[in-house]
Residue frames as a rotation matrix with the C-alpha (Angstrom) as fourth column:
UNK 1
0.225 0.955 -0.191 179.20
0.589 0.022 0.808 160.36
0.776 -0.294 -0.557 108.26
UNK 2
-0.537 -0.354 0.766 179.31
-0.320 -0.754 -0.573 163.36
0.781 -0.553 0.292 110.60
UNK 3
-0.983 0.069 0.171 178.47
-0.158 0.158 -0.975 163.23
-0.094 -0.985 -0.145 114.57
UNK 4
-0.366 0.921 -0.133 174.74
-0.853 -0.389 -0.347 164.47
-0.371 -0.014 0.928 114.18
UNK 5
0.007 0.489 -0.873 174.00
-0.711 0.616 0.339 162.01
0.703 0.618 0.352 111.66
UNK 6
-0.660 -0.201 -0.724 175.45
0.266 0.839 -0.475 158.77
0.703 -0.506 -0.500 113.72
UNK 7
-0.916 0.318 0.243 173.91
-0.372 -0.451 -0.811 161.00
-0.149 -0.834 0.532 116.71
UNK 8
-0.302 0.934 -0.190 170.28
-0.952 -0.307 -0.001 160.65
-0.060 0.180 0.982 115.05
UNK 9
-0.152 0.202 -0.967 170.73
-0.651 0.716 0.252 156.94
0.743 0.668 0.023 113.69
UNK 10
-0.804 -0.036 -0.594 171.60
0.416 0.680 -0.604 155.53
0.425 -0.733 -0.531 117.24
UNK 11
-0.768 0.639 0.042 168.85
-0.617 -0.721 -0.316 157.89
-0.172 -0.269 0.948 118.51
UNK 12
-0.001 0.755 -0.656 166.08
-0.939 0.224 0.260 156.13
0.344 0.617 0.708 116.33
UNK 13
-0.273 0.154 -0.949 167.19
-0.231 0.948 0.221 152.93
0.934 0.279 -0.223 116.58
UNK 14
-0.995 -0.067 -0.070 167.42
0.043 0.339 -0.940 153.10
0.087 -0.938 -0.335 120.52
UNK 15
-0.884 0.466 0.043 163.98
-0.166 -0.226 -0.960 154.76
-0.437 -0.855 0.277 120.71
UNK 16
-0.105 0.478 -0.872 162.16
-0.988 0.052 0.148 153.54
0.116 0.877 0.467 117.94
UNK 17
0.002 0.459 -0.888 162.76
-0.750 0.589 0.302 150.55
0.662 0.666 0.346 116.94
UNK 18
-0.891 -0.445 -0.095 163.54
-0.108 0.409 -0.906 148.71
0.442 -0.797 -0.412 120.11
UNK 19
-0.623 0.776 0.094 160.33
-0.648 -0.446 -0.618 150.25
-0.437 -0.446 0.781 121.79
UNK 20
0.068 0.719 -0.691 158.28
-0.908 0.332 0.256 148.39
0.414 0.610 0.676 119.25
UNK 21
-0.014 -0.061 -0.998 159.56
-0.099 0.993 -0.059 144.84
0.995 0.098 -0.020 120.14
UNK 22
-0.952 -0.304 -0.045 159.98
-0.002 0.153 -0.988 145.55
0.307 -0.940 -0.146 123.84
UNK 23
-0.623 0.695 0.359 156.44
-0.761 -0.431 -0.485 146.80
-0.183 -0.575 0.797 124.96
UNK 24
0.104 0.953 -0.283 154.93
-0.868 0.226 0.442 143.84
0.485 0.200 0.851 124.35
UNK 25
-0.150 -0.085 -0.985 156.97
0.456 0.878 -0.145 141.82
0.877 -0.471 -0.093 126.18
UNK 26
-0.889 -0.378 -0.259 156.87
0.085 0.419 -0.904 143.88
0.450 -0.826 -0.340 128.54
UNK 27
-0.527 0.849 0.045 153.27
-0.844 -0.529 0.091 144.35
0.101 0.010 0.995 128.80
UNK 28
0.188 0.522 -0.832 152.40
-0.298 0.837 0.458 140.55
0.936 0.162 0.313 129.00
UNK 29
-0.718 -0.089 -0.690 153.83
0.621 0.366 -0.693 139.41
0.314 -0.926 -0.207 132.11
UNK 30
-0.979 0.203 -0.034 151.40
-0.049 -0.391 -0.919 142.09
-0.200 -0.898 0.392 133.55
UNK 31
-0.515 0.807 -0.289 148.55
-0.821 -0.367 0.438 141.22
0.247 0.463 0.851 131.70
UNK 32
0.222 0.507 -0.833 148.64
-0.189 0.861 0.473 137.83
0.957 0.052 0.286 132.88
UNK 33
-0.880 -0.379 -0.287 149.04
0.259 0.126 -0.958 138.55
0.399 -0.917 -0.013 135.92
UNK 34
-0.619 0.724 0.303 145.86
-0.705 -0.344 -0.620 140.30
-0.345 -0.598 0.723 136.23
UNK 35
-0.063 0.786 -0.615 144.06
-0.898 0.225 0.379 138.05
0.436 0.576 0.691 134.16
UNK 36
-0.800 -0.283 -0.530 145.18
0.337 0.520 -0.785 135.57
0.497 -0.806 -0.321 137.26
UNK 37
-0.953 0.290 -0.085 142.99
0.010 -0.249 -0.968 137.35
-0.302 -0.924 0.235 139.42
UNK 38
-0.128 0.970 -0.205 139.62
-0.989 -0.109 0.102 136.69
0.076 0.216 0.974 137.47
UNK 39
0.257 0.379 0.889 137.81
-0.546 0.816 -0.190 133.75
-0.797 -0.437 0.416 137.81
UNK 40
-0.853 -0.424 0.305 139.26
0.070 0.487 0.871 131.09
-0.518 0.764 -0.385 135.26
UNK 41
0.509 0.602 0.615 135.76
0.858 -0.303 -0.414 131.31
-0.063 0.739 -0.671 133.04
UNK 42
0.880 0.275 -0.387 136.11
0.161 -0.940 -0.300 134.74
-0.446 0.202 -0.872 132.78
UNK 43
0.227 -0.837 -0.499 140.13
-0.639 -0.514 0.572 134.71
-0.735 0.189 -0.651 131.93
UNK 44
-0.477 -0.171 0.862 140.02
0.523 0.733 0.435 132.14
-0.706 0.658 -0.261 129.46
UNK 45
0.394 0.919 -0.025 137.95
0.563 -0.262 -0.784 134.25
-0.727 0.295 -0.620 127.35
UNK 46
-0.036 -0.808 0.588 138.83
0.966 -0.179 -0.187 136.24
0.257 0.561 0.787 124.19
UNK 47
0.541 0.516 0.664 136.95
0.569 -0.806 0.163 139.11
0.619 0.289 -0.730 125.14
UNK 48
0.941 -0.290 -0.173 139.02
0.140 -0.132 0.981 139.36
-0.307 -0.948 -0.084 128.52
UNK 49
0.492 0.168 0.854 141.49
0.734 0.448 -0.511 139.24
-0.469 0.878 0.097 126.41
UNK 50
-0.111 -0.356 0.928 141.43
0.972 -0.234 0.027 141.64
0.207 0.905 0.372 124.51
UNK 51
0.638 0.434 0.637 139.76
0.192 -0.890 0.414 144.01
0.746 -0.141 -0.651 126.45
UNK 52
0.767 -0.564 -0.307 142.69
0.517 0.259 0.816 143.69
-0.381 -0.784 0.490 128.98
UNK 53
-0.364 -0.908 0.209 145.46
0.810 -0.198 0.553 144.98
-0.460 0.371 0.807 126.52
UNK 54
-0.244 0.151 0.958 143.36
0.787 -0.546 0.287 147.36
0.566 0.824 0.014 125.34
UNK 55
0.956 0.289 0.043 142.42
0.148 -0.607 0.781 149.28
0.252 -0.740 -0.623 128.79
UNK 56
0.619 -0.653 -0.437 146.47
0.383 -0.235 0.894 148.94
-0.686 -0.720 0.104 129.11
UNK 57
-0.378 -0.810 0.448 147.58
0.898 -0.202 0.392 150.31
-0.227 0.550 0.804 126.39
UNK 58
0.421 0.854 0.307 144.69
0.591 -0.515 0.621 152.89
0.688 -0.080 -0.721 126.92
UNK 59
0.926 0.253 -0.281 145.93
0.297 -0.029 0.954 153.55
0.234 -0.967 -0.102 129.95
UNK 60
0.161 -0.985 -0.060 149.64
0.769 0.087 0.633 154.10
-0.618 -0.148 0.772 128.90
UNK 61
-0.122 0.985 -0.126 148.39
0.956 0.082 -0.281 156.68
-0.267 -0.154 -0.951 126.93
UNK 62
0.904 0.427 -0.027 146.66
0.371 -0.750 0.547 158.64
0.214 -0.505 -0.836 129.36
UNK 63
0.850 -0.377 -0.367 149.79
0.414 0.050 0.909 158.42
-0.325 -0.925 0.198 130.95
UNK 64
-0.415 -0.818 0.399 152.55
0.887 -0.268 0.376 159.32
-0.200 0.510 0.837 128.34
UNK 65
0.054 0.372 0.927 149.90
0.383 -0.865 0.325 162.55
0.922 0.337 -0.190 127.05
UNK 66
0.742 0.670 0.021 150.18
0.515 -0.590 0.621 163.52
0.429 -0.450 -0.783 130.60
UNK 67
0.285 -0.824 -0.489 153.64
0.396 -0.363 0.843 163.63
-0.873 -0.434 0.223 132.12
UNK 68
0.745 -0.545 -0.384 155.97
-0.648 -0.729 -0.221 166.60
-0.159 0.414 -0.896 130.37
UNK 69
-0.045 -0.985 0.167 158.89
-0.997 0.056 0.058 165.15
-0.066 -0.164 -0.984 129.12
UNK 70
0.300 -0.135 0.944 157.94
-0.202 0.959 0.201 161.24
-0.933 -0.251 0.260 129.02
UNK 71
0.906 -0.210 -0.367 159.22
-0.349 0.119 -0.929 161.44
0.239 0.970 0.034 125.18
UNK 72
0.270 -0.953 0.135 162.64
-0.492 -0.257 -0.832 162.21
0.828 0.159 -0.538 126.28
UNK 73
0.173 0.147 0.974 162.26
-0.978 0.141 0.153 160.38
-0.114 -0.979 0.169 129.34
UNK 74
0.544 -0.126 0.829 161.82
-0.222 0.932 0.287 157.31
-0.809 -0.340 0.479 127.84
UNK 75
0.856 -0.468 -0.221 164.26
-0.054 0.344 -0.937 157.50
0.514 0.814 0.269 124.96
UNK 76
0.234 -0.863 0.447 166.74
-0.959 -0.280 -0.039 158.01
0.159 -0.420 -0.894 127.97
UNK 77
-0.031 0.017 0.999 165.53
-0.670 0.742 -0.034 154.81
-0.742 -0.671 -0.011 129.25
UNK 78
0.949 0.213 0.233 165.50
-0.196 0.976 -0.096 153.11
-0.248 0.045 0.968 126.36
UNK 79
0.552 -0.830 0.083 169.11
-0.764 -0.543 -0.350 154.17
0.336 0.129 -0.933 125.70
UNK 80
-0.390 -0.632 0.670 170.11
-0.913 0.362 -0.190 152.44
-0.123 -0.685 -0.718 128.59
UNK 81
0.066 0.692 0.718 167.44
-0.520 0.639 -0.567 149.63
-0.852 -0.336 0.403 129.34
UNK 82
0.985 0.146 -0.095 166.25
-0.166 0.619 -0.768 148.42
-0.053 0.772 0.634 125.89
UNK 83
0.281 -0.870 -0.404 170.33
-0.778 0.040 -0.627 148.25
0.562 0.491 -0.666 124.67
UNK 84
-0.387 -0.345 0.855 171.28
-0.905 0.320 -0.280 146.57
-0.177 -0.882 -0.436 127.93
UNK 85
0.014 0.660 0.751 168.51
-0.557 0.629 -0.542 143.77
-0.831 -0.411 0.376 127.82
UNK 86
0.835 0.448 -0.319 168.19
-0.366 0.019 -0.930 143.72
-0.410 0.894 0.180 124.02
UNK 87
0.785 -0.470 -0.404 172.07
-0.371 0.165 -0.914 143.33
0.496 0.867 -0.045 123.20
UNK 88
0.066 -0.785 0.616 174.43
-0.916 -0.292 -0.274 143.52
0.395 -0.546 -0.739 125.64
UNK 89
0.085 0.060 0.995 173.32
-0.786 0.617 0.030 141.08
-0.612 -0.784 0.099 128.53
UNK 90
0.915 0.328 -0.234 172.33
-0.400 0.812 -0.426 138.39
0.050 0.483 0.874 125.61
UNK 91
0.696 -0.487 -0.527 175.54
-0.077 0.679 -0.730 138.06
0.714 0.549 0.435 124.36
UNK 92
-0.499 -0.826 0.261 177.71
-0.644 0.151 -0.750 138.30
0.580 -0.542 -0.607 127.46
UNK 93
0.305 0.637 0.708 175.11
-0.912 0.410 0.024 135.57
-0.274 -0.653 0.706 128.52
UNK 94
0.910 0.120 -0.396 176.10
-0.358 0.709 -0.608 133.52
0.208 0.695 0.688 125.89
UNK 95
0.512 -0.834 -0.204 179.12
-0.335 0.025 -0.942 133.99
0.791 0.551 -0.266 125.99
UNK 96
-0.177 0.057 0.983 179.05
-0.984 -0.047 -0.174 133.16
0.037 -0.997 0.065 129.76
UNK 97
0.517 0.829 0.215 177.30
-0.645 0.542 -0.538 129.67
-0.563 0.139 0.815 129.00
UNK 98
0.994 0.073 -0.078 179.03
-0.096 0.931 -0.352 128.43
0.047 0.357 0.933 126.67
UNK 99
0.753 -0.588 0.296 182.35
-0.135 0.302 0.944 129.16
-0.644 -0.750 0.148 127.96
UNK 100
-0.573 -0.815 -0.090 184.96
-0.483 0.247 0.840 127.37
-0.662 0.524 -0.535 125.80
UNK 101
-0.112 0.413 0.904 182.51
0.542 0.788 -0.293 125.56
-0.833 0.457 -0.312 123.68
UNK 102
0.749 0.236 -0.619 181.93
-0.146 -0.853 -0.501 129.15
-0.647 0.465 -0.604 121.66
UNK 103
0.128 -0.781 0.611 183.81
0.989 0.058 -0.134 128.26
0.069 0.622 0.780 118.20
UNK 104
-0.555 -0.414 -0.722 185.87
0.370 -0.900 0.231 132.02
-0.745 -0.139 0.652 117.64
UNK 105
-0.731 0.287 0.619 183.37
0.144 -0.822 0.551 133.18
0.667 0.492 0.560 114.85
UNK 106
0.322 0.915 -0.244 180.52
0.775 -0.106 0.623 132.78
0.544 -0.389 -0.743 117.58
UNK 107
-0.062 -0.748 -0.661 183.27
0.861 -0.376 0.344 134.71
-0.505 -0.547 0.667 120.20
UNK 108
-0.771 -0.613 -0.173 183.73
0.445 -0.712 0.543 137.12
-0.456 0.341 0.822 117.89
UNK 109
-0.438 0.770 0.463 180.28
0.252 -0.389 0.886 138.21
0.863 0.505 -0.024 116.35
UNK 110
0.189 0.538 -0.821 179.39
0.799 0.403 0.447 138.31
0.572 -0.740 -0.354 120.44
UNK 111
-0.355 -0.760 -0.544 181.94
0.838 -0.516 0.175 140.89
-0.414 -0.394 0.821 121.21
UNK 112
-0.971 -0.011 0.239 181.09
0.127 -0.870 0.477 143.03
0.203 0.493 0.846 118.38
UNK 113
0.062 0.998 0.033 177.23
0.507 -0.060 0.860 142.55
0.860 -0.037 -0.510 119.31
UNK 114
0.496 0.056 -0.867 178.17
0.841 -0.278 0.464 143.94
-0.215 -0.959 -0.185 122.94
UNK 115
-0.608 -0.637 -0.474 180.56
0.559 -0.767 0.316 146.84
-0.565 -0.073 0.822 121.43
UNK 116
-0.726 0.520 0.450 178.18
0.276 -0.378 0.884 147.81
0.630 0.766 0.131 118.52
UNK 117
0.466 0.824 -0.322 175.20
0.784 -0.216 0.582 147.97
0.411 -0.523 -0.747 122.00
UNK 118
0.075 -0.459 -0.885 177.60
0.956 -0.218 0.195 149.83
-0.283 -0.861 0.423 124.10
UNK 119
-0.755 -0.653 0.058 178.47
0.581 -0.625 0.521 152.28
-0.304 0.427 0.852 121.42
UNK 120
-0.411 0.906 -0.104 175.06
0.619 0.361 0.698 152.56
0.669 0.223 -0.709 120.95
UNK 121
0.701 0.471 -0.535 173.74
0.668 -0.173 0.724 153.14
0.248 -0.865 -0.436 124.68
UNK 122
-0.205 -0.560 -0.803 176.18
0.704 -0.654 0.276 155.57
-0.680 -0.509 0.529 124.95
UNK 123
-0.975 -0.202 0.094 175.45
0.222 -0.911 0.348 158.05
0.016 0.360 0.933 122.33
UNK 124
-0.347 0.935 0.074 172.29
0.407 0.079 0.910 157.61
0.845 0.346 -0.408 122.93
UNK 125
0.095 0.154 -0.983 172.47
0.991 0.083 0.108 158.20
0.099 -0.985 -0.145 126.36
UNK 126
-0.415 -0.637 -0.650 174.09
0.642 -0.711 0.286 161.38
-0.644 -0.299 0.704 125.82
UNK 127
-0.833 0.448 0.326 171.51
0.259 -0.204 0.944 162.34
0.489 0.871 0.054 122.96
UNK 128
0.412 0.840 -0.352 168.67
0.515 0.103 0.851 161.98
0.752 -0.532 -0.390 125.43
UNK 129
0.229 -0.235 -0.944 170.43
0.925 -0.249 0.287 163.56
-0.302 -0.940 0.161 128.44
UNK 130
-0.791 -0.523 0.318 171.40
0.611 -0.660 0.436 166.42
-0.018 0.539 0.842 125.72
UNK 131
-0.473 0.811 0.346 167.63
0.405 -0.148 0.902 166.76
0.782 0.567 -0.259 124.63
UNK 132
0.153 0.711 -0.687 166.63
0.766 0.354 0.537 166.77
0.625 -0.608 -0.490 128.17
UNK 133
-0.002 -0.458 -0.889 168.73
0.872 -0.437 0.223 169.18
-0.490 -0.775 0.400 129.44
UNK 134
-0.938 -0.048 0.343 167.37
0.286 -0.663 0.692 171.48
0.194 0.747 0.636 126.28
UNK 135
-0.126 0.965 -0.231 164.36
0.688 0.253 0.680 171.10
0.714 -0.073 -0.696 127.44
UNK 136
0.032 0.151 -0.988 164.86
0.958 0.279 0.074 172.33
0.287 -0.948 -0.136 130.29
């Protein structure tokens, strides 16, 4: 498998498939935050609801069709971010946590989950920071 290829696969997966599973988490904590500030009839509702996540994902958008560059922008970020949160941190949580209790196949499938992210968030990083600096 030549550079390009690997280059593209980590590329996708960082900004692709990640993206999918992330924006909704992270898109709840702020939905229910605002839906805090309506009266409790009104936020209990489905319509409220729904029309909430739809005026923000509306609204994200507006916002991605407007800024230059928020493609490559945010594949930088998920590069870094989504990998970080998504692989890394778990397992060096875990592995944090449980200490000695971690039998060595858990140890060891933890490690490679944090080298397989790293290896990862780095060519990606450098894919995106490539793209961007074509851009330019």
């Amino acid at each position: 498998m030549d550079f390009d290829t690997t280059r593209g696969l980590c590329k996708l997966f960082n900004s692709r498939s990640l993206t999918f599973h992330t924006y909704a988490l992270l898109m709840n904590p702020l939905a229910s935050a605002i839906e805090e500030l309506f009266p409790a009839k009104v936020a209990r509702s489905n319509w409220c609801f729904i029309t909430l996540r739809i005026a923000l994902v509306a609204s994200s958008v507006c916002i991605a069709l407007s800024i230059p560059f928020f493609g490559l922008v945010m594949a930088l970020m998920g590069s870094v971010l989504c990998i970080l949160v998504s692989l890394i941190l778990p397992s060096l949580c875990f592995l944090m946590i449980s200490g000695s209790k971690a039998t060595t196949t858990q140890i060891g499938l933890s490690i490679c989950i944090m080298v397989l992210g790293i290896v990862c968030m780095v060519v990606g990083t450098y894919s995106s920071l490539a793209d961007i600096a074509n851009e330019l």
